[in-house]
N, C-alpha and C positions, 0 to 999 in steps of 0.2 A: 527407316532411320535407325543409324544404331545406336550402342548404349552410349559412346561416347559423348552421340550428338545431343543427347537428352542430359546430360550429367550437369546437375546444379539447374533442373524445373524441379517443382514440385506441385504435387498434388493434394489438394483435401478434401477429402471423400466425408459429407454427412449424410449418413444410414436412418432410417425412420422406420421401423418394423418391432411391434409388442414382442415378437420372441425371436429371442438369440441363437437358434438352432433350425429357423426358417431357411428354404430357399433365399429368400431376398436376403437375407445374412449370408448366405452362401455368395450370391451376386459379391455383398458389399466384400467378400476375405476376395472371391476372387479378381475384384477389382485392387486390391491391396496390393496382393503379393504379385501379379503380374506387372504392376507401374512399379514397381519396386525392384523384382527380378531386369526391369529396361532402365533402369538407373533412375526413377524420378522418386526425390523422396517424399515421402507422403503421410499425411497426418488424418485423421479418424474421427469424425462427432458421432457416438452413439447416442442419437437424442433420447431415445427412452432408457438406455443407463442412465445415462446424467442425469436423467429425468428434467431435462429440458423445460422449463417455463412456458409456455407457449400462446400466452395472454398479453398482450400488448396493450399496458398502463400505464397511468402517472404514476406510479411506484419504480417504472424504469428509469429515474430521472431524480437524482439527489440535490439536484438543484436546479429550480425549475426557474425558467424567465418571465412567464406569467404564471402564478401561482394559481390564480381565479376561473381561470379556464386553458384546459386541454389542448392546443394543435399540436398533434401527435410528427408532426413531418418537421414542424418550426423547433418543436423540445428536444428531436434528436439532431438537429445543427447544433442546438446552443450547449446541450449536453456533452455533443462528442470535442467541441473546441473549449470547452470548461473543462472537461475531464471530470464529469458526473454521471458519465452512462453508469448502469448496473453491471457489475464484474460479468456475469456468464454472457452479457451481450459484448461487451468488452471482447471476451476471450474469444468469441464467432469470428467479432470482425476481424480482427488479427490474423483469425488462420484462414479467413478469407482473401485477405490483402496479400498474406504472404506467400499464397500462391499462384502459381500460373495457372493452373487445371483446376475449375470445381466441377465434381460430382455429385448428385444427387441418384441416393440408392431410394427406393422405396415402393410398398404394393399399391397399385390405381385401389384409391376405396372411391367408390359413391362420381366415377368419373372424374376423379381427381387426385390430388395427394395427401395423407395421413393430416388431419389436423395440428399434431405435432410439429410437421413442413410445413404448413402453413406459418404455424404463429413463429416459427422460426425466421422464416424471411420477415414478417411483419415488424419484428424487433431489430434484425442484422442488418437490412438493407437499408441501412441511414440514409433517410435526406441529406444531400449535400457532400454526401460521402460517393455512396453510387449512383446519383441520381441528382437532376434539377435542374429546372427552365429547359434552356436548349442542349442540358448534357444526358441526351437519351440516346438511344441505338447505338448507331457508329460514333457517337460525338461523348458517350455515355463516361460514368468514372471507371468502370470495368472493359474499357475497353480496347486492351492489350492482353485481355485476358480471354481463356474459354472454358468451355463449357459443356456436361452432355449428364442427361438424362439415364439412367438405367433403372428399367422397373419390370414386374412381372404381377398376370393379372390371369382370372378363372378364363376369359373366354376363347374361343378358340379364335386364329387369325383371319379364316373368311367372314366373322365377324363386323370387322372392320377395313373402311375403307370408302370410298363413292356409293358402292353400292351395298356394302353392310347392311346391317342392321342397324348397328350403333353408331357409322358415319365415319368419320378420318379418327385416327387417332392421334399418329401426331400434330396435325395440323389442324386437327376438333379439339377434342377432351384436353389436349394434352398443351393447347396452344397459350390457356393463361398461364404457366410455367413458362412453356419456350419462347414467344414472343413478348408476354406481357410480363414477363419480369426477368427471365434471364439476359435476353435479347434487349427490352427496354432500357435495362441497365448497362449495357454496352457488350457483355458475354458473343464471342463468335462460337455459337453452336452447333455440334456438333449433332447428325442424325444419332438421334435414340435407339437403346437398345431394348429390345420388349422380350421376354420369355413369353409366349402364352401359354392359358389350359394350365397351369403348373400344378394346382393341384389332384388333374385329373389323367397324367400320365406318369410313366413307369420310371422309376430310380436311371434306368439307363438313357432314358429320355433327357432325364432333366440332368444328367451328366453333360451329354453331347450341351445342353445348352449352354452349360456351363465353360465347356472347351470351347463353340462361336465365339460365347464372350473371350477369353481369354484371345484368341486369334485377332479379335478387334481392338482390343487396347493393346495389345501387342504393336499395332499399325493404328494409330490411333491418331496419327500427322498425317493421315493419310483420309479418315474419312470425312467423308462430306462434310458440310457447313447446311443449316437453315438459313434458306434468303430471308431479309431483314429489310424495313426502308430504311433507304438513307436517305441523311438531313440536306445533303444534297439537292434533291430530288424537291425540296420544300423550302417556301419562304420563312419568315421569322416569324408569322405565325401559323404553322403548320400546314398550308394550305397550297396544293401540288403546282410545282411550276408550270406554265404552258407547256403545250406537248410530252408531259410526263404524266405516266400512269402508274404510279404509286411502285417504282420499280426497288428491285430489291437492293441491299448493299452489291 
């Protein structure tokens, strides 16, 4: 696709990595500058600059509807239709909303993503906003919108897989991100991009992986989607039509 076709998307790339001078920061510029050299313009959360909050409170909520007790998914409808969220949650979902493209940069810690990206989504993915009753997967509030994963992790890639060690990656470790919450909230994802071993190979090494990536967001309309259910496929209370077996969107 060319620049032209892309001109007026946009992207917003939130990075999760303790230092600014890592590989996965190299990931997050070179995701930047190449959606930006194909015309999409694109906006930047450095959650540990900001120094991101990443605790999910009654404190996110300046005015609560039950004061007495907490339901954290009911306080962020009535917050975000009052106009009570807390400002840095405010600002997420905004550059969430206003884009076509989200990215999520960050290193697999502990089989997962940084704690930081955790409480991140915890706060930004309002109830009601991206999500709720029957508005999940295909039917979700994000769901004109996409999505894709870029991360880089110690292990090598025979690792991982069926017969790994450690089992699927994207489809394992990596699946409460891409299914359970990108995918639930309506995101058409895109396959992920993984560096492996990165910090056990050679500067030229982890150039070339750097140039992959760049080749891949370059064509980035181009690659694959993760199969998802759709609400199709399911009655009104989630439970598979006759003759369907949980098929994907």
């Amino acid at each position: 696709m060319s620049t032209a076709d892309v001109m007026g998307k946009s992207a917003h790339i939130v990075f999760a990595h303790p230092e600014p001078h890592s590989f996965v920061a190299a990931m997050a510029d070179t995701a930047r500058t190449t959606l930006t050299r194909t015309g999409w313009r694109v906006t930047v959360s450095d959650l540990y600059a900001k120094r991101f909050n990443p605790v999910a409170s009654a404190a996110d909520f300046r005015n609560r509807s039950r004061p007495d007790y907490l339901v954290y998914p009911l306080e962020q409808r009535h917050a975000r239709t009052q106009g009570s969220l807390e400002p840095d949650i405010v600002e997420e979902v905004e550059a969430v909303l206003d884009s076509d493209l989200l990215i999520l940069v960050f290193p697999v810690f502990w089989f997962s993503a940084p704690a930081i990206l955790k409480g991140w989504i915890d706060r930004v993915f309002l109830s009601g906003t991206f999500y709720g009753g029957r508005r999940v997967y295909d039917r979700g509030g994000m769901a004109e919108k996409r999505a894709m994963i870029i991360t880089a992790l110690g292990g090598r890639e025979h690792m991982f897989g069926p017969s790994g060690i450690h089992g699927e990656l994207a489809n394992g470790m990596l699946r409460h991100l891409q299914q359970g919450t990108l995918g639930y909230v309506g995101f058409k994802v895109h396959e992920p991009f993984v560096a492996y071993h990165v910090p056990y190979v050679t500067q030229k090494e982890r150039e070339t992986m750097l140039e992959r990536l760049e080749a891949a967001l370059a064509k980035i309309d181009t690659r694959p989607l993760v199969s998802f259910p759709s609400l199709e496929n399911f009655d009104d209370q989630f439970r598979p039509l006759d003759g369907t077996r949980n098929k994907g969107a």
